[in-house]
C-alpha positions in Angstrom: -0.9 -15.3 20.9 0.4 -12.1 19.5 3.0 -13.9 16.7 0.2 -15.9 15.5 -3.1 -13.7 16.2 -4.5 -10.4 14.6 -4.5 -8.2 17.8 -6.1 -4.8 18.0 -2.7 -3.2 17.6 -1.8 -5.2 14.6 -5.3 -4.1 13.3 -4.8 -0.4 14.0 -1.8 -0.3 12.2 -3.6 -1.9 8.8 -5.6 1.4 9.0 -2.8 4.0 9.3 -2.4 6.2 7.1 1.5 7.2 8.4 4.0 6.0 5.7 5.8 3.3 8.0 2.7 1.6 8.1 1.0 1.9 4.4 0.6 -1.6 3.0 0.9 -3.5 6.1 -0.5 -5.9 8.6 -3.3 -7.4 5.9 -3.9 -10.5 8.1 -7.5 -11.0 9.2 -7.0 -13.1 11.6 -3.9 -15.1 11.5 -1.0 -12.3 11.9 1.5 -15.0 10.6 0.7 -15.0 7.0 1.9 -11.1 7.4 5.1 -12.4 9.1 6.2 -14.7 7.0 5.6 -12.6 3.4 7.0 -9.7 5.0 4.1 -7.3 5.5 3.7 -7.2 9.2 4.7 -4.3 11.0 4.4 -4.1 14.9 2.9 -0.5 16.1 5.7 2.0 17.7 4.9 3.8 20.7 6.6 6.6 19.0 4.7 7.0 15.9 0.8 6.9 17.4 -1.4 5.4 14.3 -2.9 8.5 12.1 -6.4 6.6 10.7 -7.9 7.1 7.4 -6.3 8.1 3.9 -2.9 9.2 2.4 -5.4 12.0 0.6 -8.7 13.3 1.7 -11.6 12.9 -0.4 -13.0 16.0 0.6 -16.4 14.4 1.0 -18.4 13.0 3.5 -21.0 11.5 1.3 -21.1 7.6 2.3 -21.8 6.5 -1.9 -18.4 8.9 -2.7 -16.4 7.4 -0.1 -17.3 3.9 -0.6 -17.1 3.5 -4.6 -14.7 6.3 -5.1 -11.6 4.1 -6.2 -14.0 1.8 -7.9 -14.8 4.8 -10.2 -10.7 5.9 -9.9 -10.1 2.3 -11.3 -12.2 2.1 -14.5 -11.6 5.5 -15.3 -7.9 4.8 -15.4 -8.3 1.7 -17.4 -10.6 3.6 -19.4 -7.8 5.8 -20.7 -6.5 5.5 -24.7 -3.8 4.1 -25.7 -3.0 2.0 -22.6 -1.1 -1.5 -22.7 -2.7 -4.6 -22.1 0.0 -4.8 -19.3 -1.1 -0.9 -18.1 -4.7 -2.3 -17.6 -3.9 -5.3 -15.6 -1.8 -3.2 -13.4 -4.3 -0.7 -12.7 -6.7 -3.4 -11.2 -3.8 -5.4 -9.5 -0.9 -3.2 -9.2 -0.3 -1.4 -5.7 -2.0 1.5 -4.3 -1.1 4.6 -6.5 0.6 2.7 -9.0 0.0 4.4 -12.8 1.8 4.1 -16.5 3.4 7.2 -16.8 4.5 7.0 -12.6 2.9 10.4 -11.9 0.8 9.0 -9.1 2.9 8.5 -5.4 2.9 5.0 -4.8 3.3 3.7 -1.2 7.8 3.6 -2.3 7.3 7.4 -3.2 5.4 8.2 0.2 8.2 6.1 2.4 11.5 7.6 0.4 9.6 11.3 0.7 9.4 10.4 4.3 12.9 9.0 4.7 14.3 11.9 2.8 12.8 13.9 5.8 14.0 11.7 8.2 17.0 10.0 7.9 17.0 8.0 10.8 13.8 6.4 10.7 15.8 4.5 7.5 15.4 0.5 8.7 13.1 0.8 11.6 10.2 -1.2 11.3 7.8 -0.8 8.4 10.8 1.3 6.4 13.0 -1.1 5.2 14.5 -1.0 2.1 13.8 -4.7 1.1 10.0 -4.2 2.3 9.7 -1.0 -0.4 10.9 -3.0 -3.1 9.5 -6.8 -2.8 6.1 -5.5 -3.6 7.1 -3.6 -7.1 9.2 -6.3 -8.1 6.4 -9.0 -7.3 3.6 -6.9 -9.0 6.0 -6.8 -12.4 5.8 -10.8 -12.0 2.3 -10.4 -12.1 2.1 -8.8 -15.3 4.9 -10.3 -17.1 2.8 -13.9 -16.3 -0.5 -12.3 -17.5 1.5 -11.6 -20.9 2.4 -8.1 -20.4 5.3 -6.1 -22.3 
């Protein structure tokens, strides 16, 4: 059941915040849609699963922390002099993707991490191909929405 089924572990690891894991496991209940576009990645016993966010809000005010990157969104599309190509990208590009690439994007966070540690480079969920497949399919996207 595991290759094809969501399992708790597969779950915990969509909700860690530790870099191998960002952007993984989005499968609610069919694991093998993960698998076969190359998002699934298994839970190490040596890297326990760190819940929550990349950044702390800071808050604990339920309205903040549920509409807080709605808010983060449209004020980043809301910005002058932005692309019709930068707008699209801010609703569908990937976490902590921005114009100017001042933001860390889920590739920043794993090389920062790799550059720390070495040989984690090609374990599971810190691949090299995995980092870049989502860039390149997001700048698809935006070139088939009629972006520069």
């Amino acid at each position: 059941m595991n290759a094809v089924m969501n399992t708790p572990s597969h779950h915990r690891v969509h909700h860690g915040s530790n870099p191998r894991y960002l952007d993984s496991n989005y499968a609610g209940t069919l694991i093998i849609w993960d698998k076969l576009f190359g998002t699934f990645v298994p839970e190490q016993d040596h890297d326990p699963v760190r819940f929550g966010l990349v950044h702390d809000l800071g808050t604990f005010n339920p309205l903040r922390i549920a509409f807080h990157e709605f808010v983060g969104i449209f004020k980043d599309q809301a910005q002058r002099g932005l692309s019709l190509r930068d707008r699209f990208l801010y609703l569908f590009g990937p976490p902590g993707w921005s114009h100017d690439g001042s933001r860390d994007d889920t590739d920043k966070i794993k090389a920062a991490f790799l550059r720390r540690h070495p040989d984690q480079a090609g374990s599971p969920g810190l691949s090299v191909a995995a980092a870049q497949t989502l860039p390149t399919l997001t700048r698809e996207m935006a070139d088939a929405a009629g972006g520069q």
